[in-house]
C-alpha positions as CSV (number, residue, x, y, z in Angstrom):
1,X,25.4,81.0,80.3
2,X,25.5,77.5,78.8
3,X,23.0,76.6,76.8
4,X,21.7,74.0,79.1
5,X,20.1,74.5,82.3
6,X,20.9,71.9,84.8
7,X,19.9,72.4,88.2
8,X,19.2,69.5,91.4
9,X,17.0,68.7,93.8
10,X,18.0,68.2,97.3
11,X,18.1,65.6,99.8
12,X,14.9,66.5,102.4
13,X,15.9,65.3,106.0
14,X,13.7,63.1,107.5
15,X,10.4,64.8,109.0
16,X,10.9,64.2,112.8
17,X,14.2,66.4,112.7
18,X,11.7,69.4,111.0
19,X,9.1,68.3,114.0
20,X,11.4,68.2,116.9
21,X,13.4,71.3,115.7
22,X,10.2,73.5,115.1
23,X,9.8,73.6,119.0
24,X,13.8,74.8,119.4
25,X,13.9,78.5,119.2
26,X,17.0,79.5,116.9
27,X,19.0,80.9,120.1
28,X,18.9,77.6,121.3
29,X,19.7,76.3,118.5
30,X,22.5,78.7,118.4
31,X,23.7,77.8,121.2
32,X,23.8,74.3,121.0
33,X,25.4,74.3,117.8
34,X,28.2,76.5,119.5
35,X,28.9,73.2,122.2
36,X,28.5,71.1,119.3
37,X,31.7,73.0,117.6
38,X,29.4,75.5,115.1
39,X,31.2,78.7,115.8
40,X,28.5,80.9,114.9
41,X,25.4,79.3,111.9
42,X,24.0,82.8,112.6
43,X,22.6,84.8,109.4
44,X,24.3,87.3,110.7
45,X,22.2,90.7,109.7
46,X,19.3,89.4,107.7
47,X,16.1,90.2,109.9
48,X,12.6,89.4,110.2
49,X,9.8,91.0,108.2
50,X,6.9,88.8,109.0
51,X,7.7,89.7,113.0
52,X,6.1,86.5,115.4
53,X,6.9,83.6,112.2
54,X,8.4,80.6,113.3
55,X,9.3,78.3,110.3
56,X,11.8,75.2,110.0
57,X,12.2,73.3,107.4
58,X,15.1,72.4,104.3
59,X,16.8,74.7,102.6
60,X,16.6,74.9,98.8
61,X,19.4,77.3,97.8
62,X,20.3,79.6,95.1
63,X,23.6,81.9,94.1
64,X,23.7,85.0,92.5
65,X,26.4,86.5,91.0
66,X,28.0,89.8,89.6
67,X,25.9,90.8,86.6
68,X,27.9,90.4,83.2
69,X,26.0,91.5,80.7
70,X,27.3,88.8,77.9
71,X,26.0,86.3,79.9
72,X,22.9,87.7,81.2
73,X,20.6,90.1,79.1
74,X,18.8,92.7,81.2
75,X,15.3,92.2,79.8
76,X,13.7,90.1,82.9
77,X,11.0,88.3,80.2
78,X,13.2,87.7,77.0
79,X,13.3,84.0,77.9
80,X,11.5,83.1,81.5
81,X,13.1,79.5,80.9
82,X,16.8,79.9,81.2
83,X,15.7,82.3,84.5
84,X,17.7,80.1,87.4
85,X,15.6,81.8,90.2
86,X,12.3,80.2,88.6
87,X,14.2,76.5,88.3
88,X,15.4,77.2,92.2
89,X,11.1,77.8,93.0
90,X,10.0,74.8,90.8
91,X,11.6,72.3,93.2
92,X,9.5,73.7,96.2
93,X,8.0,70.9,98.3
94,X,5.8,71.5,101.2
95,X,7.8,72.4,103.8
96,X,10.6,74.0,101.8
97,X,12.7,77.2,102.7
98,X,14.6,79.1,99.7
99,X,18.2,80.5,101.5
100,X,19.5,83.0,98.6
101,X,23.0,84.1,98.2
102,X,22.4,87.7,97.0
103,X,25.9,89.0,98.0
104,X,23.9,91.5,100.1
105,X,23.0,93.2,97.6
106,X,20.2,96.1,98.2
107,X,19.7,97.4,95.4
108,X,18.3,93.8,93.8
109,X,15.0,92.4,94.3
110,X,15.6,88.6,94.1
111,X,12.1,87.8,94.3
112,X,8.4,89.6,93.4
113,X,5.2,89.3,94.5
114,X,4.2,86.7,91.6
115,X,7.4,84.3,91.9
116,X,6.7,84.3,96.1
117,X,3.1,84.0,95.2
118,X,4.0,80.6,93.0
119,X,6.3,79.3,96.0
120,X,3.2,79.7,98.7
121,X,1.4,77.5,96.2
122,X,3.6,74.7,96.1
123,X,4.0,74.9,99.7
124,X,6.8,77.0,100.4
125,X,6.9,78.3,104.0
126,X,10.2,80.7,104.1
127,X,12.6,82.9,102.4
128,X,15.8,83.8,103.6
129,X,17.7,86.0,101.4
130,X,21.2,87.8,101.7
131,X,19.7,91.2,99.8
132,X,16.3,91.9,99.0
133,X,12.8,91.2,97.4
134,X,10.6,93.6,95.4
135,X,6.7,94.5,95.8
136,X,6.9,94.1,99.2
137,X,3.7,95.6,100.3
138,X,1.9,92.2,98.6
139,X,4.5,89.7,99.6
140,X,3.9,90.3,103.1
141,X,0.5,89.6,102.8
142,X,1.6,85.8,101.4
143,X,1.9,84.9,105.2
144,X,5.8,83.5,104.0
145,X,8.4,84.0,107.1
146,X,10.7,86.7,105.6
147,X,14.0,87.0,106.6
148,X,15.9,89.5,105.0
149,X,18.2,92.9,104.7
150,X,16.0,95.1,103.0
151,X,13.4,95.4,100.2
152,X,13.2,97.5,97.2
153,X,11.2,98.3,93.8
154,X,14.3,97.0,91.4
155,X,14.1,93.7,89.8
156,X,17.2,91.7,90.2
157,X,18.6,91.4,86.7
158,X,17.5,95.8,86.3
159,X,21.1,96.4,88.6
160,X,23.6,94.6,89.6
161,X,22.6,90.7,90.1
162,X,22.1,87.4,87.9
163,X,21.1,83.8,88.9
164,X,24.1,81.8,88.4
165,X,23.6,78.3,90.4
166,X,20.8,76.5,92.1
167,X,21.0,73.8,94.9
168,X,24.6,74.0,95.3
169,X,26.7,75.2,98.2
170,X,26.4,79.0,98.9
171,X,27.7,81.5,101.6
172,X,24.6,83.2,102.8
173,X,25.3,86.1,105.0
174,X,29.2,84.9,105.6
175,X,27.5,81.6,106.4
176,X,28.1,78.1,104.6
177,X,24.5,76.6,104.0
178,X,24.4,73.3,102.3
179,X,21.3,72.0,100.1
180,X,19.0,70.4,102.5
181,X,20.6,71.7,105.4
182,X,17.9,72.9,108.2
183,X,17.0,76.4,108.7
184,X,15.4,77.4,112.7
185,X,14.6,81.2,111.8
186,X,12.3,83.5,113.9
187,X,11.9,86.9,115.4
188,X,15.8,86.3,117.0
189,X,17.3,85.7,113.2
190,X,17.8,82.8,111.0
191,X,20.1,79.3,112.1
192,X,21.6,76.9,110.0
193,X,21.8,73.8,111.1
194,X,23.8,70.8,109.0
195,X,21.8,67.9,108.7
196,X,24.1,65.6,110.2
197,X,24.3,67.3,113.9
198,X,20.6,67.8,113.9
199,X,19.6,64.6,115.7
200,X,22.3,65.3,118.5
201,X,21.2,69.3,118.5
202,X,17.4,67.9,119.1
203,X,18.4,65.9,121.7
204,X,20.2,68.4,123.3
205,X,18.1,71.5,122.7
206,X,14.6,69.6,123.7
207,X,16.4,68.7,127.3
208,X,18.1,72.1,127.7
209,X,14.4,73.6,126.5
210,X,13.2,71.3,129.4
211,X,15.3,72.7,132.3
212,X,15.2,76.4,131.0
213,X,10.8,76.1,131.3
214,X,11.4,74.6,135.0
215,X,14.2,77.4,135.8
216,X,11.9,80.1,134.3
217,X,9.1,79.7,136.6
218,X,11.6,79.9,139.3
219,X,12.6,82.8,138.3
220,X,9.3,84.4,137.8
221,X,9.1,83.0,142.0
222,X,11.7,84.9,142.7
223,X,13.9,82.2,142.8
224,X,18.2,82.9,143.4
225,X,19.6,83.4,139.8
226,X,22.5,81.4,140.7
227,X,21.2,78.5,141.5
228,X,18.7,78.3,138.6
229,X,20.0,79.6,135.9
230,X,22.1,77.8,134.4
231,X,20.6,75.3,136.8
232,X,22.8,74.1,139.3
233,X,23.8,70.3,141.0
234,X,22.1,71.7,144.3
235,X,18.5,72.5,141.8
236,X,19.0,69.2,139.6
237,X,16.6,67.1,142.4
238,X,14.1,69.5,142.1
239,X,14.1,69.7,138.8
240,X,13.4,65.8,138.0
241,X,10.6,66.2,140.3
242,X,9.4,68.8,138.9
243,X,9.9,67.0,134.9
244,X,7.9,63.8,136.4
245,X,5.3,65.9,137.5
246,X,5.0,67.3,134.5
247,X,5.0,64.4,132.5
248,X,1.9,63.2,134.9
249,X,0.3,65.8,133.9
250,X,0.7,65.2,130.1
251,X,-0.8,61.7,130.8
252,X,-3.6,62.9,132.5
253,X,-4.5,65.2,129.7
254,X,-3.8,62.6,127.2
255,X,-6.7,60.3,129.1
């Protein structure tokens, strides 16, 4: 590796996206992104270990590559400095997510109980990783939303893996994920969705949220599948009264 580290930070989007979004499930998400021309921003195969965590927020993102041992020794101490995954975890804001590129590898723990330890302090609320972490048993009591393909007692460097780039493009899980770029992930999987469709996805997801609430307690009435879901012409009247009598009742709590 060079002898200088260089690594960036990343452009945050603004808050509201992160506090709209955080009430938009990823399968919405999913699916709105689909309509918006997003084939498929599913993490396709990385699951949740922290079952009933909801987290959104940026994505700070790092690569790994192919081991090579001239480039990368395979003592894990000899020189914490020039360690990329450390650099990738000191730009953690409140908030943040780290999305790892880890070529699926399971075999290499990206991340241990002390680095995920050090991210929760600085506010870190999620990892999403393409492979594994290590000393699970303690990082799932860091309260982190963990979404991942496996776990395993090997440090990362020990096998088959090295830190080669941080906040750049990666492909995590066969999925393009951009520094910055949101990430919806819950017990359904892990979204991506690019900062610049998120204001049209939050308009879109909160009304088709909306809709699916009133057309769920239809359903649960006993109400005809067909008309309600997905709701139909013949529905849409009652379904704005339904939305303004909701929307009385928010005011009435609000009092």
């Amino acid at each position: 590796m060079s002898e200088a580290i260089v690594t960036r930070d990343i452009q945050r989007p603004p808050k509201y996206l992160i506090e709209g979004l955080a009430h938009v499930g990823s399968a919405t998400a999913a699916g709105e992104l689909a309509r918006l021309g997003i084939r498929n921003p599913h993490l396709t195969g990385l699951v949740t270990h922290a079952p009933g965590k909801v987290v959104v927020g940026p994505a700070l993102t790092l690569q790994f590559m192919p081991k090579r041992e001239d480039l990368y020794g395979v003592d894990e101490y000899a020189d914490p400095e020039r360690q990329l995954h450390r650099h990738a975890l000191s730009h953690t804001q409140p908030g943040d997510i780290v999305v790892v590129d880890a070529r699926g590898d399971l075999s290499s723990g990206c991340f241990g109980d002390m680095m995920l330890t050090y991210f929760k302090g600085r506010g870190g609320i999620g990892v999403v990783i393409d492979g594994c972490v290590r000393d699970f048993p303690k990082v799932q009591r860091l309260g982190l939303g963990l979404w991942l393909k496996g776990v395993t007692p090997n440090f990362h460097t020990q096998t088959n893996l090295m830190p080669f780039a941080v906040n750049e493009p990666i492909a995590c899980a066969g999925v393009l994920v951009m520094p910055g770029d949101i990430i919806v992930a819950d017990d359904d999987g892990a979204v991506v969705v690019p900062v610049k469709l998120a204001p049209e996805l939050l308009e879109k997801a909160s009304a088709h949220a909306e809709w699916e609430d009133f057309s769920r307690q239809r359903l649960a009435e006993g109400g005809d599948l067909r008309k309600y879901y997905p709701l139909t012409e013949a529905a849409r009247a009652e379904y704005e009264a339904w939305k303004k009598k909701q929307a009385k009742k928010g005011k009435k709590k609000g009092k």
